[in-house]
N, C-alpha and C positions, 0 to 999 in steps of 0.2 A: 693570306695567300688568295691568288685571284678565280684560282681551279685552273688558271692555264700554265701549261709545261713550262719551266723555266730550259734557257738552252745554256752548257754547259758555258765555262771559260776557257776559252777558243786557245786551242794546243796546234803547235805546229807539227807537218811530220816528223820534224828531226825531235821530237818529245818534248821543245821547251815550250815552258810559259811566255806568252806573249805578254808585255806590258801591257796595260788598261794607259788607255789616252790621258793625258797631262793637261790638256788643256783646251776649251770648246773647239778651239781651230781643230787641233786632231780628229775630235769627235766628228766633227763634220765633214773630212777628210776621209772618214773610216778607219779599217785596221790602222793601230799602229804598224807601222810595216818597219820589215829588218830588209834590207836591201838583197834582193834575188834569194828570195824567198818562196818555195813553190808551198802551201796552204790550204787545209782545205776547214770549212766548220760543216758536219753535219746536222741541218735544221730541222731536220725530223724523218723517223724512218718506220714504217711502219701502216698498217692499214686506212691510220687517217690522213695519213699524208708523207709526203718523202720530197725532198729539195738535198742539195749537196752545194755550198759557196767554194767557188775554188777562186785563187787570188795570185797573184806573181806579178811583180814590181808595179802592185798599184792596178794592176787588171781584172776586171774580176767577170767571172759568169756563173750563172746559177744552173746547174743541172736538177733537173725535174721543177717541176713547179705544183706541186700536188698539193699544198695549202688553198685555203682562199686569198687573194689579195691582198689584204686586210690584216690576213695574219701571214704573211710571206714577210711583208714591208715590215711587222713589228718584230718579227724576230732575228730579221735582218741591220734594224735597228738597233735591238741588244747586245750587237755584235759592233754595235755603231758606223754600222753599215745603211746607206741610202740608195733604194731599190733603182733611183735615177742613176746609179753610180754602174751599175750593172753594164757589160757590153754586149751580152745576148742570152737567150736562155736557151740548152738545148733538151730536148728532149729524149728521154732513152723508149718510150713507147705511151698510146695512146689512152690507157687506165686512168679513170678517174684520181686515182691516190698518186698518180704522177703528173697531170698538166689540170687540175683541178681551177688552177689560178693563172694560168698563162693567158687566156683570152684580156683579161681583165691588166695584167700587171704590164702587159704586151702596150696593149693599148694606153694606159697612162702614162707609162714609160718611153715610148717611144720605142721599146727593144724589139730588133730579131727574133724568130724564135725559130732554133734547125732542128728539123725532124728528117725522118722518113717518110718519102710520099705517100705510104700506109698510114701514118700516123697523120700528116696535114691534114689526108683527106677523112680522117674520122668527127663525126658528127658534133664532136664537141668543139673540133679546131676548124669548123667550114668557114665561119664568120672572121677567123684571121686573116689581116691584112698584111702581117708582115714576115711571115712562113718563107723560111728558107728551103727546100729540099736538098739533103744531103742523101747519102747513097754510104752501106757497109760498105768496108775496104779502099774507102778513098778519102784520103784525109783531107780535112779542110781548114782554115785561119781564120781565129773570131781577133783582133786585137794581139797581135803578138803571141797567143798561143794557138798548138798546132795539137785539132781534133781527128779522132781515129774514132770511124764508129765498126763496130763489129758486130754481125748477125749472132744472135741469142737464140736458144729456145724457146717461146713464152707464144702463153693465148693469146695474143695480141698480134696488130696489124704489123710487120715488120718492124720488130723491136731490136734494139739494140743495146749491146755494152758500148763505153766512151773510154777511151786513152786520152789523158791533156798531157801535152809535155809543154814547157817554158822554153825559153831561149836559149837556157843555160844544160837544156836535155834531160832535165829531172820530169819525171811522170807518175801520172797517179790514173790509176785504172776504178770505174764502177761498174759495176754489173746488178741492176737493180733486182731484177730474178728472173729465175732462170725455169721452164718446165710449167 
């Protein structure tokens, strides 16, 4: 064992087991996907870090990015998931254990990253270049999924919970914390 977390074997909401990939092409592909499929894997949750993969026919974005980099890409990788594959990152507020690795995954990636104009304008994301501003109660479109962000309670600079819904109208709510 390497002392690093392993991440679980990635469940869908409807409770099944997802296949493990058949063959490099998939691998590189990422998830095996089941066709409209709304997904989520949590990459880690807690003081060191919190990220959330959500996925639907082949789409996918990372909420929070509170790893470093380095270990975003690897454990997105376990999932056989490539961080370039990503189509934005959103953030729910500006705490370290939540965009810890956005400046960095941002910039090699090429990703978006939607926040709260509280949250861009925090000292860890000043040097972001490619900072969306989103605004609670008005929803917005990363790639075919439809983002709901909603004002939270928390110390932080206008924090938010996230709604994704898919095409097909299935949704999955986060609320990283609250108070």
């Amino acid at each position: 064992m390497n002392g690093r977390p392993s991440v679980p074997q990635q469940i869908s909401l409807f409770g099944e087991r997802e296949r493990t990939p058949s063959s490099e092409s998939e691998r590189r592909q990422g998830l095996a996907r089941r066709p409209s499929a709304l997904r989520l894997a949590v990459l880690g949750s807690g003081s060191r870090g919190n990220s959330v993969l959500v996925e639907s026919d082949g789409r996918r974005i990372l909420l929070d990015a509170g790893f470093a980099c380095r270990e975003l890409e690897r454990r997105l990788r376990l999932l056989g998931v490539e961080a370039s594959s990503l189509e934005a990152v959103i953030l729910t507020h500006d705490h370290n254990d939540h965009c810890r690795g956005t400046l960095q995954l941002a910039k090699r990636h090429g990703l978006p990253v939607y926040a709260t104009g509280g949250t861009l304008a925090s000292k860890r994301l000043r040097e972001l270049r490619t900072g969306r501003e989103i605004r609670a109660d008005r929803p917005f479109e990363v790639g075919g999924l439809e983002i709901e962000a909603f004002a939270i309670p928390h110390d932080a600079r206008e924090p938010v919970g996230l709604v994704v819904q898919d095409e097909d109208g299935r949704r999955v709510g986060l609320v990283a914390e609250v108070a």
